[in-house]
VEXLO-211891 format. One record per residue (C-alpha): residue in one letter; x, y, z. Coordinates in steps of 0.25 Angstrom, whole numbers, padded with zeros to 4 digits, always signed. Layout:
<pavos>
AXYZ ...
</pavos>
This chain:
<pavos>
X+0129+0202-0227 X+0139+0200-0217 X+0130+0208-0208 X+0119+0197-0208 X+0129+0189-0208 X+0135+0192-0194 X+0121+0196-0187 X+0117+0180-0191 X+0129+0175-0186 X+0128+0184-0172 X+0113+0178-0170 X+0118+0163-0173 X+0128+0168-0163 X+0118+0172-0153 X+0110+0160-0156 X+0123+0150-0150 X+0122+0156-0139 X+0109+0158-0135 X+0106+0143-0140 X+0109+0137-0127 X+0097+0146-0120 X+0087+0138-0129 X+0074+0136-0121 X+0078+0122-0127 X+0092+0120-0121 X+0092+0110-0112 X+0095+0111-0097 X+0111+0111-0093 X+0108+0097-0085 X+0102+0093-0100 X+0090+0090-0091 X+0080+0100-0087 X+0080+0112-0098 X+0070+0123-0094 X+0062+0121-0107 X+0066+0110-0118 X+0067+0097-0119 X+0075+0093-0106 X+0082+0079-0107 X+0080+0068-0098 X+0089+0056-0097 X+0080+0043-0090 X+0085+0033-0081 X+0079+0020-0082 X+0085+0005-0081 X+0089-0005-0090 X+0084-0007-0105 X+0074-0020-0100 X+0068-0014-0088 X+0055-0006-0087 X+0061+0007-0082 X+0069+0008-0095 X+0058+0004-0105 X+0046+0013-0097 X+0055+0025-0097 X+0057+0024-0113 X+0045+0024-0115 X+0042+0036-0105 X+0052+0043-0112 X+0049+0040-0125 X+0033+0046-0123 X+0037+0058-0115 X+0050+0061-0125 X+0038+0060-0136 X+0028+0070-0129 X+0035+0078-0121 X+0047+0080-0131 X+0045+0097-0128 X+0050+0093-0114 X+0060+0082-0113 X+0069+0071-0118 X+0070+0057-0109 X+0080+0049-0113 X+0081+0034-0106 X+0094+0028-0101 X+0093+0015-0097 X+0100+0013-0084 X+0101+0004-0070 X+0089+0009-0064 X+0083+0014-0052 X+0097+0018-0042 X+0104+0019-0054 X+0094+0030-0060 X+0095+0038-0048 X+0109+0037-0047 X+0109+0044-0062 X+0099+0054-0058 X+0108+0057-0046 X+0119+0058-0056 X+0113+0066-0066 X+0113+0058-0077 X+0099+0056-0079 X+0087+0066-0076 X+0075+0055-0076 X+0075+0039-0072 X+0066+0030-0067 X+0068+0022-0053 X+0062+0014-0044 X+0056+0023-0033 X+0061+0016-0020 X+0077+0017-0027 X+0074+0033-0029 X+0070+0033-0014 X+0083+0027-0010 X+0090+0036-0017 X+0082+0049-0013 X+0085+0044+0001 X+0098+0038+0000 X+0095+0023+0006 X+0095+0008+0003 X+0102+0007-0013 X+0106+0023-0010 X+0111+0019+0005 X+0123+0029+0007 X+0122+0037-0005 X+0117+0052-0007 X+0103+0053-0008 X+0099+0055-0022 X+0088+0067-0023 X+0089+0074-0036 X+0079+0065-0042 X+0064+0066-0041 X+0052+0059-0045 X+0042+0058-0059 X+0033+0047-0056 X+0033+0034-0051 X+0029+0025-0065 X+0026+0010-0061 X+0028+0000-0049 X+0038-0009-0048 X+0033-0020-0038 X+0041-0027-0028 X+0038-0042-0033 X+0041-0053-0023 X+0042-0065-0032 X+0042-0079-0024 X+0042-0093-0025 X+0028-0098-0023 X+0031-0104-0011 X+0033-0090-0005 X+0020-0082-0004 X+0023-0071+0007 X+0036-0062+0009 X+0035-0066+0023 X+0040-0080+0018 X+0053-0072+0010 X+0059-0075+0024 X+0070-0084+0023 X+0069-0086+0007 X+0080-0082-0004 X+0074-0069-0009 X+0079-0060-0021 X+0078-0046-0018 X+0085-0039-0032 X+0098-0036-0034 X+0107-0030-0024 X+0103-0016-0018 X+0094-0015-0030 X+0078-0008-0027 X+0073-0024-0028 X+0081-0028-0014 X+0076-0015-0008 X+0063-0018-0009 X+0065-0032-0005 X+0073-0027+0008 X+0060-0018+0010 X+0048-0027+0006 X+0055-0039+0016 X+0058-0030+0027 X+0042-0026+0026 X+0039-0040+0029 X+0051-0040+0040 X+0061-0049+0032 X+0075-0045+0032 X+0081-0045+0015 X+0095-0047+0023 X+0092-0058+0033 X+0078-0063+0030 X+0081-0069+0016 X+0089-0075+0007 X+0093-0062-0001 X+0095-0065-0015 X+0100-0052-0024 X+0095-0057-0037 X+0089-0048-0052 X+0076-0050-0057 X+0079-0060-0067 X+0089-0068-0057 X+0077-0067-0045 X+0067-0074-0055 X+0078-0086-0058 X+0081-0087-0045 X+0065-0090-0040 X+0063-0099-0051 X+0075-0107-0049 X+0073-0107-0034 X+0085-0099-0028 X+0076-0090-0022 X+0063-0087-0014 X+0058-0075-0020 X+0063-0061-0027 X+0059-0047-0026 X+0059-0041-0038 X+0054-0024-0041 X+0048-0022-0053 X+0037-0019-0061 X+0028-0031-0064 X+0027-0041-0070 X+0043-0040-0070 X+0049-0048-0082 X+0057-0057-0072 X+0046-0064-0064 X+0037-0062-0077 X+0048-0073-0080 X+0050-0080-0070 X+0034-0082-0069 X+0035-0088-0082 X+0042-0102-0074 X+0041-0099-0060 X+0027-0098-0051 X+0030-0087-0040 X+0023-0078-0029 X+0025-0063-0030 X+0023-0060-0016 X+0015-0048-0010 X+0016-0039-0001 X+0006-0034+0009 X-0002-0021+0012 X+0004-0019+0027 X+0020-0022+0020 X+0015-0012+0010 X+0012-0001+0018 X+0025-0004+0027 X+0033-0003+0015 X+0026+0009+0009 X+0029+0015+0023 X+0044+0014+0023 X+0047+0014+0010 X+0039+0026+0002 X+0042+0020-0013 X+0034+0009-0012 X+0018+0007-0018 X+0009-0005-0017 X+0008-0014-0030 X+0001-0024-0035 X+0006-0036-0044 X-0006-0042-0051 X-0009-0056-0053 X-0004-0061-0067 X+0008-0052-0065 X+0016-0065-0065 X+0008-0078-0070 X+0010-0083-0058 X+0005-0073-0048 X-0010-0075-0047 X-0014-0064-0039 X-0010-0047-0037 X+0002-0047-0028 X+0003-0034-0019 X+0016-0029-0017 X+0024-0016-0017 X+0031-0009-0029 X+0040+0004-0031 X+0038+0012-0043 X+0046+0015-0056 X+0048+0030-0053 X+0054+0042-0063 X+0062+0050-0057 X+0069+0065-0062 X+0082+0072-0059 X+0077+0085-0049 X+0086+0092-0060 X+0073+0091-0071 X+0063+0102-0073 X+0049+0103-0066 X+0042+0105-0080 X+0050+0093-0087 X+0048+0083-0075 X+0032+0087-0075 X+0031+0084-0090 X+0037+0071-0087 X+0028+0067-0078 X+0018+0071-0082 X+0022+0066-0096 X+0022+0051-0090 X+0006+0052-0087 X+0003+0061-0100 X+0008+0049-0108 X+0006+0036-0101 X-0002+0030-0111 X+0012+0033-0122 X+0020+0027-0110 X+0011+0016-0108 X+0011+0011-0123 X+0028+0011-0122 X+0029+0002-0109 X+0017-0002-0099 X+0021+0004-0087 X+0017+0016-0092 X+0001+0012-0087 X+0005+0014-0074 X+0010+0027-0073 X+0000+0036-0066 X+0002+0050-0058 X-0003+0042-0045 X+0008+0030-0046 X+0017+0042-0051 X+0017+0047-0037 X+0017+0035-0028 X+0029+0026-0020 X+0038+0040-0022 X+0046+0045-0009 X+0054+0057-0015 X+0049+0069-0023 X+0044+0070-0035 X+0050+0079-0045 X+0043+0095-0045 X+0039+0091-0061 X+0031+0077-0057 X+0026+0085-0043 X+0019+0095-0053 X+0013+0085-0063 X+0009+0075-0050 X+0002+0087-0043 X-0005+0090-0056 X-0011+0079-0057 X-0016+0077-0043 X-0004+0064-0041 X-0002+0063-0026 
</pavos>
């Protein structure tokens, strides 16, 4: 008996020890394990906005089907730097930025002037467009006539001032010297047009957007477009952005398709994750769009062509696969 006993107790023993060499332990980093579950922390922005409410739901579906694989759990956050800033940090293995503020970072300029370039991070897929709205009173119907006129252009050094900075300059208007610069949120831009403080407002985001869906609701306004040739030009210089189309209805007040330029709503993964558990991931966001789509609408769009567009640094080796697979260029 004691025998049994003792042989028992040596392979519970043997057991202990070996039990952190489980093919399911995870990784050390808690992120990557060679097989298993690996577990995935999501950086997204705050609890109203799109990025928070999209990436639930992707989490939610892939958790569902590809349980074998991985777990995504959703922080809610400041956003796009700030996201990048917690990847940089290690704090998080998965977010979802604007793909203009991950060019910055990767090459260290304009909201990442100064600092070290950030490079451990690479790129899923590019999900939606955000468009570069040019909201104006209805006396303004060019961007040519911007000059000279109190213009809101975001908050300060946020992604929105950037691409104001970049969209005048197309059109050789200085943001510094040519306008009345006004740094002013979403919400605060809408007040201020209908009130009469200022001309027009730049606002980055996905349409319709809930502040000029508001502000439409009192005020008539121009959403101003901007041409093939200042297309091109911008897509020249600036490889993050795509051509898009605002269609008429979007606002009540907006009778016809306004052209402008948009950047994309991109997921981006720590270079730390594994190939094979990046590649289910994406590959996982195209497998189950119709799940996604039925949680939150922006799910339609996604697509491996739109995946792949407006991106300036490289994709992850796990995406790269899944991309070449499926003949994405």
């Amino acid at each position: 008996m004691k025998k049994s006993l003792s042989i028992l107790l040596a392979v519970l023993l043997l057991c202990a020890l070996f039990a952190g060499c489980s093919p399911n332990t995870p990784a050390a980093d808690g992120n990557t394990p060679a097989t298993g579950t690996a577990s995935l922390s999501m950086a997204t922005g705050g609890t109203s906005g799109t990025y928070y409410g999209f990436c639930g739901v992707v989490a939610q579906v892939l958790n569902e089907k590809l349980a074998d694989t991985m777990k995504i759990t959703v922080e809610s956050t400041g956003a796009s730097k700030a996201n990048i800033q917690l990847l940089d940090a290690g704090e998080c293995q998965l977010a979802i930025v604007q793909n203009d503020v991950m060019s910055y970072a990767y090459e260290a300029k304009d909201m990442f002037e100064g600092e070290t370039p950030v490079t451990n991070f690479s790129v899923v897929a590019s999900c939606y467009p955000e468009q570069c709205q040019i909201v104006a009173n209805s006396s303004i119907t060019s961007i040519e006539q911007l000059r000279g006129k109190k213009v809101s252009v975001g908050d300060a050094g946020s992604g929105v001032e950037f691409n104001a900075r970049q969209i005048l300059a197309a059109y050789g208007i200085d943001i510094d010297t040519d306008i009345v610069k006004n740094n002013q949120s979403f919400a605060d831009s809408a007040d201020s047009l209908k009130n009469g403080t200022i001309d027009a407002a730049f606002i980055t985001a996905g349409a319709p957007t809930t502040a000029i869906t508001e502000l439409a609701s009192t005020y008539s306004f121009n959403i101003l477009s901007i041409d093939d040739e200042h297309i091109a030009a911008l897509q020249s210089e600036y490889g993050f952005y795509t051509p898009s189309t605002i269609p008429a209805g979007t606002y009540p007040c907006v009778a016809n398709d306004v052209q402008t330029v948009a950047v994309m709503a991109t997921i981006v993964v720590s270079n730390d994750v594994s190939e094979d558990v990046v590649y289910e991931l994406t590959k996982g966001l195209f497998d189950y769009k119709a799940e996604i789509t039925a949680g939150h609408t922006k799910g339609e769009l996604l697509d491996p062509a739109t995946a792949v567009s407006g991106i300036s640094i490289p994709f992850h080796p796990g995406a790269e696969k899944y991309y070449t697979e499926v003949g994405a260029k």
